[in-house]
N, C-alpha and C positions, 0 to 999 in steps of 0.2 A: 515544453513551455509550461503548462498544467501541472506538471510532477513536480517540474524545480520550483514553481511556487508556493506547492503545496508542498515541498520540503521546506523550502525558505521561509515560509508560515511554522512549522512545523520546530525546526531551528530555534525561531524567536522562543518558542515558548519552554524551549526544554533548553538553554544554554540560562547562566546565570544573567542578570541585569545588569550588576552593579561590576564596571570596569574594572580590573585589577592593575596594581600598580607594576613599575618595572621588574622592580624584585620579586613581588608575587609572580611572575609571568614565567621569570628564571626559575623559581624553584617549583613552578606548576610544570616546568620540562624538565626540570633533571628527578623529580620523583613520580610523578606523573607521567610518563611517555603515551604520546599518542597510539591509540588503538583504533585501526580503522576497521577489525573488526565487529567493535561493540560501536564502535561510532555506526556502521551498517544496518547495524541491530537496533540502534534506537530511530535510526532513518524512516526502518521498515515501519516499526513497530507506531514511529507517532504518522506513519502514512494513513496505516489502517485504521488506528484513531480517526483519523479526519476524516476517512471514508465513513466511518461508522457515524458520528454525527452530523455529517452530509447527507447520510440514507435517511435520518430518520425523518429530518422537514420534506423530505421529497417523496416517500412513501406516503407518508400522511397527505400531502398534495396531491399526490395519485390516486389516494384513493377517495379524498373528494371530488376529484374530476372526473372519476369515473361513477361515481353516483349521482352528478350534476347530468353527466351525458347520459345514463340512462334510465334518469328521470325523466330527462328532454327527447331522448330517439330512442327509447322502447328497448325492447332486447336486441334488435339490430345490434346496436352499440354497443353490449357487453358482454359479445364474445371481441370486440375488436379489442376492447378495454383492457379485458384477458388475457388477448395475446400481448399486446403493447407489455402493461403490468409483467408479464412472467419473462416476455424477451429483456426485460430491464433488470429482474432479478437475478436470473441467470449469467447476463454480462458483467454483473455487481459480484456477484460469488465466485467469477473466472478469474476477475482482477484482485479480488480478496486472497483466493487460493495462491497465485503467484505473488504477491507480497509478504502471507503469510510462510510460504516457502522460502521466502528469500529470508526472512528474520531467523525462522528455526536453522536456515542453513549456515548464517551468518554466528547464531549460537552454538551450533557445532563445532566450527570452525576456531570460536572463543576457546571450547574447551576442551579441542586439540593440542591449542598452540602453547594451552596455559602448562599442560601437562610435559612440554619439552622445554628444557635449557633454551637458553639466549643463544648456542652454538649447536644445538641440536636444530634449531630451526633455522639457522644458516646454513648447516650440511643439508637441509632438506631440498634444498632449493626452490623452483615456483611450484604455489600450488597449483591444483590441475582444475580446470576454469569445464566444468561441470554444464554451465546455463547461466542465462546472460543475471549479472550479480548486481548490476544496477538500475534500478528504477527509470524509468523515460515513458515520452509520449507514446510508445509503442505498446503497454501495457494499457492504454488508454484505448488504441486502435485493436488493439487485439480483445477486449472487452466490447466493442462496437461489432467486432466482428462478430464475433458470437452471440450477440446479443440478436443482430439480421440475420445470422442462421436460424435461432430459434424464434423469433419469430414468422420467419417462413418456413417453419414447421411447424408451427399454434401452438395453443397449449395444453398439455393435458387433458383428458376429460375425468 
C-alpha cells in the first residue's frame, strides 16, 4: 500500500500532463511500443528519489530530537538515541540497496533485449525470474526488519 503510492506519486510526476489526442495515442503505440522494462527502471529509479527526499526532513528531525532528548535526560539518552538513529539508517540503506538493485537490474535487462532482434527474443523464451522484480510492502517489512535487528545489537562504538 506505501509502495504503490509512492509509485503512484512517483507516476504523476514523471508521465507527461497534458492528455494526448486519439491519433496521438495510435501513433504513440505503433512507434513507441511499450517497455516494461525501462518503465521498471523509472519505477525504481523515481522510488529512490522519494526515498531520498523522504530521508532528508527526517534525519534532520532526528537529529533534533535527539539533541532536545539529551539536553533534557543527560547521556542516558544518547546512546538510546544512537541506536534508534543507526537502526533507522541501516533499515533505510537495506531498502535503498534492493531498489537500487532492482533499477541496475531492470537496466540490464534493457540492454539485453535491445541487443536481439524482435525474433530473437521470441526464440528466447521467458526470462529467468532471478529475485522478486517488483516493488511491495515487503520491502517496507523487510527494512523494519532489519532495522529491529540492528538495533538490538546497538550501534557501533
Amino acid at each position: 500500500m506505501l509502495t504503490e503510492w509512492l509509485a503512484a506519486l512517483g507516476e504523476r510526476l514523471t508521465r507527461p500532463s497534458l492528455p494526448f489526442s486519439d491519433e496521438a495515442q495510435q501513433l504513440i503505440k505503433k512507434y513507441a511500443p511499450p517497455t516494461p522494462e525501462a518503465d521498471r527502471q523509472v519505477r525504481e529509479g523515481t522510488l529512490v528519489a522519494i526515498h531520498v527526499a523522504l530521508m532528508i526532513p527526517l534525519v534532520a528531525s532526528w537529529g533534533i530530537a535527539g539533541w532536545i532528548a539529551t539536553a533534557v535526560g543527560g547521556d542516558g539518552t544518547r546512546g538510546a538515541v544512537l541506536r534508534l538513529g543507526w537502526a533507522l539508517l541501516v533499515g533505510w540503506l537495506a531498502v535503498m540497496t534492493l531498489h537500487l538493485g532492482r533499477y541496475y537490474d531492470a537496466f540490464i535487462c534493457r540492454r539485453r533485449c535491445a541487443g536481439r532482434t524482435g525474433a530473437g527474443r521470441e526464440a528466447s523464451g521467458a526470462r529467468p525470474r532471478r529475485w522478486p522484480r517488483r516493488s511491495s510492502d515487503a520491502d517496507f517489512v523487510l527494512g523494519l526488519a532489519v532495522g529491529v535487528g540492528v538495533f538490538m545489537l546497538g550501534a557501533p562504538k
